[in-house]
C-alpha positions in Angstrom: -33.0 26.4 -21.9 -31.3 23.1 -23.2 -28.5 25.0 -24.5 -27.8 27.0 -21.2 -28.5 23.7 -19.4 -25.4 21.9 -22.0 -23.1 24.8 -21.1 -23.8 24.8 -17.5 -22.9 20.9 -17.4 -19.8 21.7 -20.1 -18.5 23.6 -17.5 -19.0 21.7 -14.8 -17.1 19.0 -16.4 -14.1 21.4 -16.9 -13.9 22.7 -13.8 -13.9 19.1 -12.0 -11.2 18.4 -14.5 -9.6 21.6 -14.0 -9.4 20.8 -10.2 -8.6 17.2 -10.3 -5.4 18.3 -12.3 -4.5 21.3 -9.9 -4.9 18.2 -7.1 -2.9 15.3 -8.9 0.1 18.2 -9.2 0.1 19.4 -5.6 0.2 15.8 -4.9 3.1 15.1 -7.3 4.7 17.8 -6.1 4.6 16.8 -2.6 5.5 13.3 -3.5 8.8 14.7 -4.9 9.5 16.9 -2.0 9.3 13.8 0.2 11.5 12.0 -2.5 13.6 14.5 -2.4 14.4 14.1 1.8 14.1 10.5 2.0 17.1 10.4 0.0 19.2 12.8 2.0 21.2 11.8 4.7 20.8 15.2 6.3 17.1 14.8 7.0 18.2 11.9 9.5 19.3 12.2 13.2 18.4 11.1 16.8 15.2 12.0 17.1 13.9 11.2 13.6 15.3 7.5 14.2 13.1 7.5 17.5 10.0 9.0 15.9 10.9 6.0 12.9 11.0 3.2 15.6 7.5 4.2 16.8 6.2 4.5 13.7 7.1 0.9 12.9 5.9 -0.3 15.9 2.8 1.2 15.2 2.5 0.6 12.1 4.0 -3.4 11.5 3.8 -5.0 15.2 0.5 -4.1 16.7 -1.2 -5.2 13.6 0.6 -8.8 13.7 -2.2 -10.9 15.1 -4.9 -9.4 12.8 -2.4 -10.0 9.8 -1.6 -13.3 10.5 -5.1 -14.2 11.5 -6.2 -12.7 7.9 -3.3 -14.2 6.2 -3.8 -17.7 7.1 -7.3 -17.5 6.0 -7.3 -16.2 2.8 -4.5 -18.4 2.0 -6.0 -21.2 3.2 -9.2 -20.4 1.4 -7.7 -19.2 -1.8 -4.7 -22.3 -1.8 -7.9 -24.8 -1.7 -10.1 -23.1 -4.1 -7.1 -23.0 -7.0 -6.5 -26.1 -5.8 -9.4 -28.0 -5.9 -10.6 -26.0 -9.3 -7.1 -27.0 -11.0 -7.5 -30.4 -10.1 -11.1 -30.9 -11.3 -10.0 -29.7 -14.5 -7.2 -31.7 -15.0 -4.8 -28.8 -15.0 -2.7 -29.7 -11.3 0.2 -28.7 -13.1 -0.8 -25.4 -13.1 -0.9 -24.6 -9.3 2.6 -23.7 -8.8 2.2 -20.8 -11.4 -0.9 -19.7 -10.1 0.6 -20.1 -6.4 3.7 -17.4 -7.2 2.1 -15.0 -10.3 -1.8 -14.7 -8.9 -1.3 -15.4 -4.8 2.1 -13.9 -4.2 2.9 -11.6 -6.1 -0.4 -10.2 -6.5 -3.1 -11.2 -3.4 0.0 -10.8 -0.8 1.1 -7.4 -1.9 -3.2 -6.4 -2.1 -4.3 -7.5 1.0 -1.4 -6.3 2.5 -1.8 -3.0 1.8 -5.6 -2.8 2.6 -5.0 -3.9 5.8 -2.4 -1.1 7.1 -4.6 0.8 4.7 -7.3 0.5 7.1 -6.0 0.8 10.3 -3.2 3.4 9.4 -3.5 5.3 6.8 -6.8 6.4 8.6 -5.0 7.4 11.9 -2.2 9.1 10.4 -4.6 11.5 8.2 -6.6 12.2 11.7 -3.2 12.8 13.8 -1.8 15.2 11.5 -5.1 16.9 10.5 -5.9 17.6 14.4 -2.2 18.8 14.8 -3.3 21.3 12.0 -6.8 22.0 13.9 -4.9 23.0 17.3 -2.0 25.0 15.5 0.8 22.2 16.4 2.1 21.9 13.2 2.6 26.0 13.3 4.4 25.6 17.2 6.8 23.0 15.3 7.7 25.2 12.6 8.2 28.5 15.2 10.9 26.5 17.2 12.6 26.3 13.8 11.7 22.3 14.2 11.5 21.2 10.3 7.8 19.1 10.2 9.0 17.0 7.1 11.8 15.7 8.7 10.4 15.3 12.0 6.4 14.2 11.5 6.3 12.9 7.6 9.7 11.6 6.7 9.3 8.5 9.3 6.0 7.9 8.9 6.7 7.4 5.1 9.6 5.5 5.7 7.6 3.5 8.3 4.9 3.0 5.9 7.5 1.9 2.9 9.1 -0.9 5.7 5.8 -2.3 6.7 4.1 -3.0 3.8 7.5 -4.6 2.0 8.2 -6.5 5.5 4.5 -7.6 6.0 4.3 -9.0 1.9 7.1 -10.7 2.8 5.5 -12.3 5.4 2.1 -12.9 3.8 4.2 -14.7 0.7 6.0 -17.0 3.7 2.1 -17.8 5.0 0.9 -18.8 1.6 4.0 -21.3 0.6 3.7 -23.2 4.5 -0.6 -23.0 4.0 0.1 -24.3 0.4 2.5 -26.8 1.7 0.1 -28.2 4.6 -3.1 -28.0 2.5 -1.1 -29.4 -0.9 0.0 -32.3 1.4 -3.4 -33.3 3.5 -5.6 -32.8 0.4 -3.5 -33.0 -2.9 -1.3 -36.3 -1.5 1.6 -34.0 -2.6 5.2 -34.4 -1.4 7.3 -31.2 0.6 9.9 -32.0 -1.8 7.3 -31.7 -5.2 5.7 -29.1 -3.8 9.5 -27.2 -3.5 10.3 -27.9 -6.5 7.0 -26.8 -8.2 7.6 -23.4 -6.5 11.3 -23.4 -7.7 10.2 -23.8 -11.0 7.5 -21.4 -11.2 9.3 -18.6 -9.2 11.4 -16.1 -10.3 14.2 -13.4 -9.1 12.4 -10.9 -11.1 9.1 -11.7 -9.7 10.7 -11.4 -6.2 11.8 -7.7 -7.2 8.5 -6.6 -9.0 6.8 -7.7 -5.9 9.0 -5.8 -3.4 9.2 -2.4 -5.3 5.2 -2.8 -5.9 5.0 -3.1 -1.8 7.5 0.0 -1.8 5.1 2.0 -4.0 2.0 1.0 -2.3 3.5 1.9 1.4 4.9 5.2 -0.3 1.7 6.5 -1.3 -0.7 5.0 1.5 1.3 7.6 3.8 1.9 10.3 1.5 -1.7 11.0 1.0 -2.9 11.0 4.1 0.1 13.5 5.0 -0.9 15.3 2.4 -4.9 15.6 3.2 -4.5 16.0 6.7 -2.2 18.9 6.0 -5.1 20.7 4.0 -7.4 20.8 7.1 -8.9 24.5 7.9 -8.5 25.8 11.7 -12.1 24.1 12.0 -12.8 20.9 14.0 -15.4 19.8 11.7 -12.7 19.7 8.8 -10.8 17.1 10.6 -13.6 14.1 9.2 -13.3 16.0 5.6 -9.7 15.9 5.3 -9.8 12.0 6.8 -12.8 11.1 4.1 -11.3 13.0 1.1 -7.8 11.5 2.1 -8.9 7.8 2.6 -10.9 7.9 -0.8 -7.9 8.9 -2.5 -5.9 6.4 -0.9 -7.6 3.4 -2.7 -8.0 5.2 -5.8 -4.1 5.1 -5.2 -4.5 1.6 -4.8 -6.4 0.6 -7.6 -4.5 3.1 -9.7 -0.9 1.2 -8.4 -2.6 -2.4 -9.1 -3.6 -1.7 -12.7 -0.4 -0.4 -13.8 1.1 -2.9 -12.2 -0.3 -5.4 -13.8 0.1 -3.6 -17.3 4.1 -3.0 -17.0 5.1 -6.0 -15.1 4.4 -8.3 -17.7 6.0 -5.7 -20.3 9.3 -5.7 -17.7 9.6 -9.2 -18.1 9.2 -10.2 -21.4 12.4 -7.4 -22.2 14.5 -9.0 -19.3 
């Protein structure tokens, strides 16, 4: 009985791992197949520009007031607590560093992404999984219209633009919150505070941070695209596909953040 109960759970361990690896190179492969047309200029015309323009709308303008609302926040909140720890300690000189490495080019990027994560990610898996549900994506492909080009491709691209634009504009919140709070709290000068930051920041750290962004946008698309392809013709796959896709999502995430912060450093101690 123990034996037979070992071999049972044996195999159930392979198979998960069996099917986990069948799943991580379906998604590969599709992540190379969108590669593959987001580098040729052939994919791109009128109406994929149009269906681009939307997508960034949606995507980077209609979230502006809850990402600035959130970004002045936890700026605000994490700029005092660094602050106010550093100086307790004795260790002010410090908070430029920990400004640019820990809230810039790591708490910008992170909250970034799990804000569109949240609100888009989640709606494109549940558009394209209902266009699977009432046979839309098949009407597209009958009228010889090519669905990568036309639904995906912009939505990835959109995704990519967002996120990288939207850092960007999380790292401008936290140097003017930092430069307000440093200068009501800290008695710190706009020129010292400047020059702290030019000290402590780096073009390298300005490019890790903007091709992290890229990634993250890349694959907080791609999945979703991907899951909500996989739907059945049932309505009741259409929450599946959105669950299974969002879960792999942050997985993504996390997966993207870690290795991040294992190759960066490697990156920049060979530059």
């Amino acid at each position: 009985m123990i034996y037979s109960d070992m071999l049972y759970f044996v195999e159930n361990i392979g198979g998960k791992g069996l099917q986990s690896a069948l799943s991580f190179k379906d998604a590969m492969s599709f992540s190379y197949l969108i590669l593959a047309r987001l580098f040729d200029r052939r994919a791109y015309n009128s109406a994929v520009s149009m269906v681009l323009l939307n997508q960034i709308y949606f995507t980077a303008v209609q979230i502006l007031p809850l990402f600035l609302t959130a970004a002045i926040c936890l700026s605000i909140a994490f700029v005092g607590i660094i602050g106010e720890y550093l100086l307790s300690i004795g260790l002010f000189s410090l908070f430029g560093p920990l400004l640019v490495n820990f809230m810039i080019a790591e708490i910008a990027p992170f909250a970034t992404v799990l804000l569109i994560a949240l609100r888009s990610s989640s709606a494109i898996n549940a558009e394209i999984a209902v266009m699977k549900v009432n046979k839309e994506l098949n009407t597209l492909e009958v009228f010889q219209i090519d669905i990568i080009n036309y639904l995906f491709l912009p939505r990835v691209i959109a995704g990519i633009v967002s996120v990288v634009l939207l850092t960007c504009l999380f790292a401008v919140v936290i140097v003017v919150c930092g430069l307000i709070y440093s200068g009501f709290f800290f008695n710190m000068s706009a020129r010292d505070y400047i020059a702290t930051l030019l000290e402590s920041a780096g073009f390298f750290d300005l490019i890790a941070m903007t091709v992290k962004s890229a990634v993250f946008g890349f694959f907080i698309v791609m999945i979703p695209i991907r899951h909500g392809t996989r739907a059945t013709d049932e309505l009741t796959s259409i929450p599946v596909a959105v669950r299974h896709g969002m879960v792999n999502v942050f997985i993504a995430i996390v997966i993207i953040e870690v290795l991040s912060l294992v190759v960066t450093p490697m990156i920049s101690k060979l530059i």
